[in-house]
MARKE-560667 format. One record per residue (C-alpha): residue in one letter; x, y, z. Coordinates in pm, whole numbers, padded with zeros to 5 digits, always signed. Example, Ala and Ser with C-alpha at 12.3 -4.5 7.8 and 13.67 -1.06 7.14 Angstrom:
% MARKE-560667
A+01230-00450+00780S+01367-00106+00714
***
This chain:
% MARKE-560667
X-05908-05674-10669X-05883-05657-10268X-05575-05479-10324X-05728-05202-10545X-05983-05159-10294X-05778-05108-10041X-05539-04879-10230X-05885-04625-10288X-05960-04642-09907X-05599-04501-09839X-05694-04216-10082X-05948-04177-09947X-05788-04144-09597X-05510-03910-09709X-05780-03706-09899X-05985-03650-09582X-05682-03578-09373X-05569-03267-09644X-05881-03149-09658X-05919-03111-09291X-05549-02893-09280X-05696-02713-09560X-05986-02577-09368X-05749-02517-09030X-05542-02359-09260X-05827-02115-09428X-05963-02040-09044X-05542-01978-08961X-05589-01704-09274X-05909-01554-09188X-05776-01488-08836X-05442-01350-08972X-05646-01123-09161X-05831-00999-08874X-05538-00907-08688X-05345-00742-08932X-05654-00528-08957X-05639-00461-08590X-05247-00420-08628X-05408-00156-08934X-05568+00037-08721X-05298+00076-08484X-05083+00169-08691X-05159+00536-08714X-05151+00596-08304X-04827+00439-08307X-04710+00649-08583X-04817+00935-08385X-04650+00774-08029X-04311+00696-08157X-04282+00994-08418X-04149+01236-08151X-03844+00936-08163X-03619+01048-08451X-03302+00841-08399X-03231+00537-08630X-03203+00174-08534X-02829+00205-08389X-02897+00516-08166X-03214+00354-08025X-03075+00056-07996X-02769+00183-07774X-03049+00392-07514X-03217+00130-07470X-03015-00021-07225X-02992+00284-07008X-03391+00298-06981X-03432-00019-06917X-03199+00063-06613X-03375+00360-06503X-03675+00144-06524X-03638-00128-06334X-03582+00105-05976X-03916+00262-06076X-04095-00057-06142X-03993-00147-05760X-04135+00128-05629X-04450+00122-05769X-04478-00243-05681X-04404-00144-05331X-04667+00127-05377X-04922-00135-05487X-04820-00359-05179X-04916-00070-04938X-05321-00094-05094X-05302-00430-04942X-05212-00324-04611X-05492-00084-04556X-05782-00357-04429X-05500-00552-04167X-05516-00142-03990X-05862-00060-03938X-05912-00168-03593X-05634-00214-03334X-05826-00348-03036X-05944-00686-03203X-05570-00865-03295X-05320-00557-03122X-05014-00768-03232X-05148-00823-03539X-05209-00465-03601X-04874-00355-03447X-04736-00650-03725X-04859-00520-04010X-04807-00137-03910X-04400-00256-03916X-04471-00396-04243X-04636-00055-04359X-04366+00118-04203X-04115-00057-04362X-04224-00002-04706X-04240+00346-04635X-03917+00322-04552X-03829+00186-04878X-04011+00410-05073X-03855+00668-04865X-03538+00558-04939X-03597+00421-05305X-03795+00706-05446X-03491+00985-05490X-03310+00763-05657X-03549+00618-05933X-03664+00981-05964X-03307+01069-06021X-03213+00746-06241X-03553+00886-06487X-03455+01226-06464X-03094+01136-06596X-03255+00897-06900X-03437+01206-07005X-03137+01399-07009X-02962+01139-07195X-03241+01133-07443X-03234+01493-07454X-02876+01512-07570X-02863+01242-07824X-03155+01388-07964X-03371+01073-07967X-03697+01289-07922X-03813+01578-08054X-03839+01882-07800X-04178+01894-07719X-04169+01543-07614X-03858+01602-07395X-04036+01870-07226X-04324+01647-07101X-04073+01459-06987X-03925+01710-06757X-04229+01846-06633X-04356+01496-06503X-04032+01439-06328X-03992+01793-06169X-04388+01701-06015X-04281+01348-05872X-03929+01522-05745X-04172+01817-05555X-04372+01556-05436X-04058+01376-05298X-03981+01707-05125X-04310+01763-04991X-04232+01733-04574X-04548+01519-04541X-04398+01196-04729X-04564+00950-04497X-04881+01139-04629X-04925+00852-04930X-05297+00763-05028X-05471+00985-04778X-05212+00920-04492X-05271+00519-04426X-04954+00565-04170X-05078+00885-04006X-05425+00716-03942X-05301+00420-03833X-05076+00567-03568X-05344+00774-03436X-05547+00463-03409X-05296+00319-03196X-05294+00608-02989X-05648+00607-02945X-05599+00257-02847X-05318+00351-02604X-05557+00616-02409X-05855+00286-02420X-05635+00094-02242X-05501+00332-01980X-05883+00465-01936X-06045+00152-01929X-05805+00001-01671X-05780+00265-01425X-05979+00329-01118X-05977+00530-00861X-05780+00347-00515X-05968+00382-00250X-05861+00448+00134X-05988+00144+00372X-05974+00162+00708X-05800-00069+00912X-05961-00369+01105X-05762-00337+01413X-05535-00073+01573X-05212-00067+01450X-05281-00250+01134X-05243-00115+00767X-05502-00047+00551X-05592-00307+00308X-05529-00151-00048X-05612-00312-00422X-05289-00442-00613X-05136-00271-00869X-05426-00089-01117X-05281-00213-01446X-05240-00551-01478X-04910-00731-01646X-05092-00792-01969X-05212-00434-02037X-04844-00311-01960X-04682-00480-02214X-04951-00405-02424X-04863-00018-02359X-04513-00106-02393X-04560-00289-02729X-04757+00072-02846X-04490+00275-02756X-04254+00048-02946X-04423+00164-03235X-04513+00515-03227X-04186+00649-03062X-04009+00575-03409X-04292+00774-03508X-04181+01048-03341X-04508+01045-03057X-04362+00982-02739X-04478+01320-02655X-04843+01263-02730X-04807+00883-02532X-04677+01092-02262X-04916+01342-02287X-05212+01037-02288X-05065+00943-01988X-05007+01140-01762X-05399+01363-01822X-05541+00994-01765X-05283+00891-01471X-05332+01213-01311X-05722+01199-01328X-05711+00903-01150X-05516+01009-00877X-05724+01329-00805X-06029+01113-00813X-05840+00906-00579X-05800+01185-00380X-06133+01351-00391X-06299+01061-00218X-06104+01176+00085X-06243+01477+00107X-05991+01771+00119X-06156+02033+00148X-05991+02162+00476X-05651+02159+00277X-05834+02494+00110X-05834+02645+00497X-05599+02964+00477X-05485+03055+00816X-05752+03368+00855X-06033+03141+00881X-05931+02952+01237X-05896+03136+01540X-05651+02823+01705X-05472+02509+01612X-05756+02334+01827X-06018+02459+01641X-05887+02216+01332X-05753+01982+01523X-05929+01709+01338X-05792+01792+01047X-05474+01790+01118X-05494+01445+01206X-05700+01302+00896X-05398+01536+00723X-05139+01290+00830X-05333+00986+00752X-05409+01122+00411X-05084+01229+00352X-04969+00867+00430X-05198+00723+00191X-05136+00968-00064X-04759+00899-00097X-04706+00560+00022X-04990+00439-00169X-05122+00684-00471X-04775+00807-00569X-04599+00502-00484X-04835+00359-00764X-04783+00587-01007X-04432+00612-00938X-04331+00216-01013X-04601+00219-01329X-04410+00469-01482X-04130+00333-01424X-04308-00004-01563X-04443+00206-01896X-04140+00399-01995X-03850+00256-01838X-03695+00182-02211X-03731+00539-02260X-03470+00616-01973X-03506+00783-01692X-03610+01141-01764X-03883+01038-01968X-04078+00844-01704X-03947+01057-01413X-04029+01394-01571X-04415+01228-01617X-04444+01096-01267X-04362+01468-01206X-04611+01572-01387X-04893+01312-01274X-04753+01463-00914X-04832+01822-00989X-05135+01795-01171X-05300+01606-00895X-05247+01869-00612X-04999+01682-00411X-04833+02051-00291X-05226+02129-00140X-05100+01877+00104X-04782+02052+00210X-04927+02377+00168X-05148+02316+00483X-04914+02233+00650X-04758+02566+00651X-05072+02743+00726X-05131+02529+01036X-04786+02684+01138X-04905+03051+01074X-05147+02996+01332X-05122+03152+01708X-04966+03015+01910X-05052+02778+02202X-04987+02495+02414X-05200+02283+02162X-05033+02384+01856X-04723+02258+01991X-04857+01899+01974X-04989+01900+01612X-04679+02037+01479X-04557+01745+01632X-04811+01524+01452X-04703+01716+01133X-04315+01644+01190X-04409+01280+01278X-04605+01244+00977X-04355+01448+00752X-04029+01209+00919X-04213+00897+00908X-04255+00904+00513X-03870+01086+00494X-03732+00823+00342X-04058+00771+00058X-04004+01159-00007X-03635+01094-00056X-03697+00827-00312X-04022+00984-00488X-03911+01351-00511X-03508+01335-00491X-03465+01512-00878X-03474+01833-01043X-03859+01783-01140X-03953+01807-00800X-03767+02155-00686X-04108+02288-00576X-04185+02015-00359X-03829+01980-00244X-03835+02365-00127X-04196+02382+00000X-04107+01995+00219X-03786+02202+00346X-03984+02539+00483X-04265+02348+00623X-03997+02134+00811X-03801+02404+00911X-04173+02599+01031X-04231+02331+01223X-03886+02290+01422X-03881+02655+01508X-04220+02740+01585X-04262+02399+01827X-03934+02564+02005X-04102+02917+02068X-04419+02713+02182X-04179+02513+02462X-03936+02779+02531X-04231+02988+02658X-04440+02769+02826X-04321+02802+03174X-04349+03213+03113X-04696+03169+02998X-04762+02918+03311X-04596+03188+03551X-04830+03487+03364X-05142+03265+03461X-05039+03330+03877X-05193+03734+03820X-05544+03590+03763X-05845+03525+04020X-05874+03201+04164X-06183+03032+04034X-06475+03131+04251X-06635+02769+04309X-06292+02647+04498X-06268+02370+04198X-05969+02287+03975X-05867+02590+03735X-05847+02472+03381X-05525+02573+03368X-05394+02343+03604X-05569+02018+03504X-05485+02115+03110X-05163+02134+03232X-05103+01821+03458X-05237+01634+03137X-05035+01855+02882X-04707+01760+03117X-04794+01351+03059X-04842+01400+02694X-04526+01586+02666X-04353+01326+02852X-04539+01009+02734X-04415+00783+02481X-04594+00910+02148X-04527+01297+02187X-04141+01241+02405X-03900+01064+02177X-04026+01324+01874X-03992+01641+02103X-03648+01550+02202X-03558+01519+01842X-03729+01836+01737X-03569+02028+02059X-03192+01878+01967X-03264+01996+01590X-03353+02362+01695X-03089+02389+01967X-02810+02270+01711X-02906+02549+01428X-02819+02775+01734X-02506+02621+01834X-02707+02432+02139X-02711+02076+02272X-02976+01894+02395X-03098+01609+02507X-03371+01436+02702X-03287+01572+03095X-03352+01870+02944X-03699+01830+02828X-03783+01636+03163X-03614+01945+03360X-03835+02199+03180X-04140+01957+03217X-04113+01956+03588X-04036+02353+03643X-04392+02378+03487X-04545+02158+03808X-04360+02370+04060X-04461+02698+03877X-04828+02519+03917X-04777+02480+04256X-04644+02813+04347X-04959+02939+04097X-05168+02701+04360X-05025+02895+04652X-05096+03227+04522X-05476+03163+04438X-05536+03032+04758X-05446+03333+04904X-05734+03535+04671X-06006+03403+04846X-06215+03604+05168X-06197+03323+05416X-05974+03003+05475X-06250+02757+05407X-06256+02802+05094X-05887+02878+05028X-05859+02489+05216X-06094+02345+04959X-05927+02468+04689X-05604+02366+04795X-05773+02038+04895X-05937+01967+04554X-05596+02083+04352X-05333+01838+04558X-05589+01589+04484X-05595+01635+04162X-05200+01664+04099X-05214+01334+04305X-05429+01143+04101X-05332+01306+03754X-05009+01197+03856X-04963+00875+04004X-04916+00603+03771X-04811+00858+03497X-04461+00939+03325X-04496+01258+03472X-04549+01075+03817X-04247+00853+03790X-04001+01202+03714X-04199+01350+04019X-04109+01081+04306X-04327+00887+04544X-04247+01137+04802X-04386+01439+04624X-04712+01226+04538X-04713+01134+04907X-04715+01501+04980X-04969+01570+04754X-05209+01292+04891X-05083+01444+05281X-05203+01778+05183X-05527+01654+05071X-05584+01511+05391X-05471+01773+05540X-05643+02048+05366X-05964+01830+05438X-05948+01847+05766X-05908+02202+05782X-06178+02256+05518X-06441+02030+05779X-06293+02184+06131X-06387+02555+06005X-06710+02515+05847X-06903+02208+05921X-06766+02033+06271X-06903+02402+06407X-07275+02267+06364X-07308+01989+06641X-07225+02227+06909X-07506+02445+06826X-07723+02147+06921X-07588+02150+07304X-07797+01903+07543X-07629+02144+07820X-07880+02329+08112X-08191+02083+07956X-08164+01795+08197X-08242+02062+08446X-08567+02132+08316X-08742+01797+08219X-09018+01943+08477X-09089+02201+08307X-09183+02126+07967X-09212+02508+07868X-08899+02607+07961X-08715+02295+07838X-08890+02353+07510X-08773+02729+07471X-08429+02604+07523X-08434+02356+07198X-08604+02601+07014X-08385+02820+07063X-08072+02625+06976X-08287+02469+06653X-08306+02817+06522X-07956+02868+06611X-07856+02531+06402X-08123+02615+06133X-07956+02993+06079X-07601+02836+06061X-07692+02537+05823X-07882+02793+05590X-07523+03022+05602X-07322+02684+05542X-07497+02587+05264X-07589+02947+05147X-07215+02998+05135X-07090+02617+05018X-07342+02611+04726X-07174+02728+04475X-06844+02553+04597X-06773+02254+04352X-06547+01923+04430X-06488+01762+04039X-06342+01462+04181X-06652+01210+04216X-06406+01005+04458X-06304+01288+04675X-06642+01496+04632X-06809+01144+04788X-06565+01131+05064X-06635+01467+05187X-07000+01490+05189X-06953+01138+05384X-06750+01326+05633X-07026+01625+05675X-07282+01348+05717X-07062+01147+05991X-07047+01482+06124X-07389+01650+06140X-07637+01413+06080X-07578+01125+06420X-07587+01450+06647X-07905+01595+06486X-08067+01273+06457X-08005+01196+06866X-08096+01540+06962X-08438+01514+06778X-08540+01201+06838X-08476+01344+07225X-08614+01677+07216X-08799+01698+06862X-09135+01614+07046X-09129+01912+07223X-09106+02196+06904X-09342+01935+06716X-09624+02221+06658X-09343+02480+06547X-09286+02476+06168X-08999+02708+06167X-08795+02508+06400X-08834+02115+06308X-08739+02195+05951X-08526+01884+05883X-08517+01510+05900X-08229+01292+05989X-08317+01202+05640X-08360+01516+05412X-08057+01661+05649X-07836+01354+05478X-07995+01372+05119X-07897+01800+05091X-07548+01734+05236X-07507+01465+05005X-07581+01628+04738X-07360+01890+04748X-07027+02027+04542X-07166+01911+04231X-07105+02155+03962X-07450+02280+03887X-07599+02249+04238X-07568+02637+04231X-07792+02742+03952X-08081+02492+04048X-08122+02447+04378X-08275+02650+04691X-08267+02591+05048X-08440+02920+05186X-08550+02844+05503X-08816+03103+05500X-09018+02911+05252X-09049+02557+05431X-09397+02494+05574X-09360+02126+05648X-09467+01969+06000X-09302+01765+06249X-09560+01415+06234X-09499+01165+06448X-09142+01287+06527X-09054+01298+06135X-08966+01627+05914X-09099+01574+05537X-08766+01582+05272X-08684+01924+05171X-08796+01947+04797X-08607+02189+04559X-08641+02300+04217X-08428+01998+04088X-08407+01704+04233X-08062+01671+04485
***
């Protein structure tokens, strides 16, 4: 019995289990019938899709490998194609990850080159399976002809010279992204350089480092990298040098140039703009060895993988477009000028400036780029040499020209000779010598000349003879020798002191300055014997010892000798008033001479006889003491225009033996 019980629950297993495959197998049916009411349904579309295909099983079977051939290259390309959509967020902003950007813009590029280089051929490999299928009749016509049409658009579109235009341009707009970023950097890193002074004489000015730093360089460099296979080196360049050149004439304007506008109408003489010329040379310094220097080396920094014309040609550019020829253009109108004595110095300043940075010009502006300032460098030089030679050539005719006019009126030093005396030092002195002997030997040897540095010091002393022989012609212009004395007195005085201790003094000799100092001397004592030693004898004590009894007559006497002293004193002064000594030195040792002269006489003879014209205003005009204050006050420059000493006017008393000081308009 166990056994038949366990017999039914083994049926009843197995009955279970095939009841459970029946029902998987129903749902298996229903399903089947589901699709092959879908596959139903389909059925009429793809009797429509595959009815333009006539062939039989063997022909289709034998094309089949030749489209799946012409396939495959297509398939590449558009899975290239779909690789590009994933590019497009990695390139929307350069500035945040630059290589990153400049990573994935290879990437881009380099799937444009493959679908560049891919494209023509699946276009041609699908353009040859439709042939094929045309002449094996596989398809009816009108589904042959759809075929052709779609691959004449995609070979058109091939054609089309704006390939690298694909979904909207993504590699046009990403390279002008990277050229925007290109003109960030440059703008944001450069600044105008700015001219400091120096601390101390003979120092250099302290100037900022280089304005783009090492990391923003290769960063440029790493741009270029990319867009020159681009073809956009022109544009970079073209960035560049409009942001480069900005700087520069920013640079510049701080200076301000404005006198580089001066055209040679608007100055009468060199002097006139004499400070000019000499911020000209400093800013000329600064704007090569400094400013163009810069630019220069960061060009060369940029582009130098581009070769040399590329980064030369822009630091032309950059040149040009900041003015730099406004600076050599000046220079040529400061040589149109007239000419004078002055101008002969500042075109030396201009060929000391213009040699001094020779070898910087030679370096900066030595190629074909820079022909205009190459020619303009070469005219102003050659301006310079030949119009400093006329200027030296004819300065002992212009010295000798000077002898036909008046001697100056106040006896003093004419400006011509003390401009002179100090134009001879500078000539000969060590900042202005060594360049006008080089300048002299380049002029004399365009006209088959030599020269050398005798020459110069010959020519330098002919002018101080033709001043003396000037001197001795003047002096002979005047009415009277007194004042032909002081004149020659104050001018040997001054070629003495201008002289000694001078270059010009050391080609001149002790002996001639010991002449010089001699005829001072000399001329003094002329100058004192013929005007003022005259006075004391007015003031004779001769014939009064022999009247002491009789006061009257006695008195009488000195009156009459006062007068006599007062009328010549008023002449004398009347006469030397306008007479000037510039010389502070020699102007005090004179008017101590007078004093020593006049004023121990007068004071004996009135402390003897003033008593006795005490009561008579006219006579007892002076003091001792107002006597010495008007004598030393004299020979100053201006003592002419505001002083008076008429006589006439004086009302003062003798009190108590003393004559009040003579006032005057100004104070003496």
């Amino acid at each position: 019995m166990d056994r038949g019980i366990e017999h039914l629950i083994s049926a009843r297993k197995l009955l279970n289990i095939n009841m459970s495959k029946s029902k998987a197998l129903g749902l298996s049916i229903e399903k089947s019938g589901s699709r092959l009411c879908e596959i139903s349904q389909r059925l009429p579309s793809l009797e429509v899709a595959i009815r333009p295909i006539r062939a039989d099983r063997e022909s289709l079977n034998a094309v089949c490998g030749h489209i799946d051939r012409a396939v495959v290259p297509a398939a590449a390309v558009l899975k290239v194609f779909d690789a590009i959509h994933g590019l497009e967020k990695s390139l929307s902003d350069p500035q945040s990850n630059l290589l990153g950007y400049l990573s994935v813009l290879k990437r881009l590029e380099e799937a444009m080159k493959f679908l560049g280089d891919n494209c023509g051929m699946a276009i041609q490999w699908l353009g040859d399976i439709v042939e094929y299928l045309e002449d094996h009749m596989v398809a009816d016509q009108w589904f042959i002809s759809g075929l052709k049409r779609a691959i004449d658009g995609l070979r058109e579109l091939e054609s089309c010279e704006e390939k690298g235009r694909l979904e909207g341009g993504l590699l046009e707009v990403s390279l002008e992204r990277l050229e925007r970023e290109f003109l960030r950097l440059l703008t944001e890193n450069s600044a105008p350089l700015p001219m400091s002074s120096p601390a101390l004489p003979g120092q250099q000015a302290c100037l900022a480092p280089s304005p783009l730093p090492v990391a923003v360089i290769q960063k440029l460099q790493a741009i270029l990298g990319r867009l020159i296979p681009n073809k956009r080196l022109e544009k970079c360049v073209s960035i560049y040098i409009e942001v480069r050149s900005s700087n520069v004439r920013a640079s510049l304007q701080a200076l301000d140039l404005d006198y580089l506008e001066i055209s040679a109408s608007e100055f009468n003489t060199v002097a006139s703009i004499e400070t000019h010329i000499s911020q000209w040379g400093k800013h000329l310094e600064f704007a090569v060895k400094h400013l163009l220097d810069t630019e220069y080396k960061l060009c060369n920094d940029v582009f130098e993988k581009m070769g040399l014309d590329v980064w030369k040609g822009c630091f032309a550019k950059i040149t040009a477009q900041a003015g730099f020829l406004a600076f050599l253009q000046f220079g040529k109108t400061v040589t149109e000028g007239k000419k004078d004595p002055i101008k002969l110095l500042k075109l030396l300043d201009i060929f000391t400036s213009l040699n001094n940075l020779r070898i910087d010009f030679n370096r900066l502006f030595r190629d074909s780029p820079f022909a205009d300032i190459q020619n303009l460098t070469r005219d102003l030089i050659k301006r310079v040499i030949e119009g400093a030679g006329e200027i030296f050539w004819e300065l002992l005719v212009q010295v000798e020209l000077q002898r036909q006019t008046p001697p100056p009126p106040d006896c003093s030093v004419p400006k011509v000779v003390s401009f002179l005396t100090d134009y001879c030092n500078k000539l000969l002195g060590d900042d202005y010598k060594p360049i006008l002997v080089q300048v002299l030997c380049i002029e004399q040897s365009w006209k088959n000349k030599t020269f050398h540095e005798r020459i110069l010091i010959s020519e330098t002393l002919k002018l101080v003879r033709a001043i003396e022989l000037n001197l001795e012609t003047w002096s002979k212009g005047y009415a009277d020798s007194t004042s032909s004395h002081l004149f020659l007195m104050n001018n040997c005085w001054h070629l003495y002191k201008s002289s000694k201790n001078t270059k010009l003094g050391g080609f001149l000799g002790d002996s001639w300055l010991r002449e010089q100092e001699q005829y001072k001397d000399y001329y003094s004592s002329m100058f004192l014997r013929e005007s003022w030693c005259t006075l004391p004898s007015l003031l004779s004590r001769e014939g009064l010892i022999y009247f002491s009894g009789r006061r009257v007559s006695a008195r009488d006497l000195v009156k009459q000798r006062l007068k006599s002293f007062n009328e010549a004193f008023d002449q004398m002064i009347t006469k030397q008033v306008n007479y000037v000594i510039p010389d502070e030195e020699l102007r005090q040792m004179i008017c101590s001479s007078i004093i020593q002269t006049v004023i121990p006489v007068y004071r004996s003879y009135m402390q003897n006889y003033g008593p006795l014209v005490e009561q008579e205003q006219n006579v007892a005009k002076f003091t001792a003491q107002s006597l010495e204050s008007i004598l030393g006050s004299l020979f100053h420059r201006k003592l002419a225009k505001n002083a008076s000493f008429d006589a006439g006017k004086s009302s003062r008393k003798v009190k108590n033996g003393q004559i009040p000081h003579l006032q005057t308009s100004t104070p003496l």
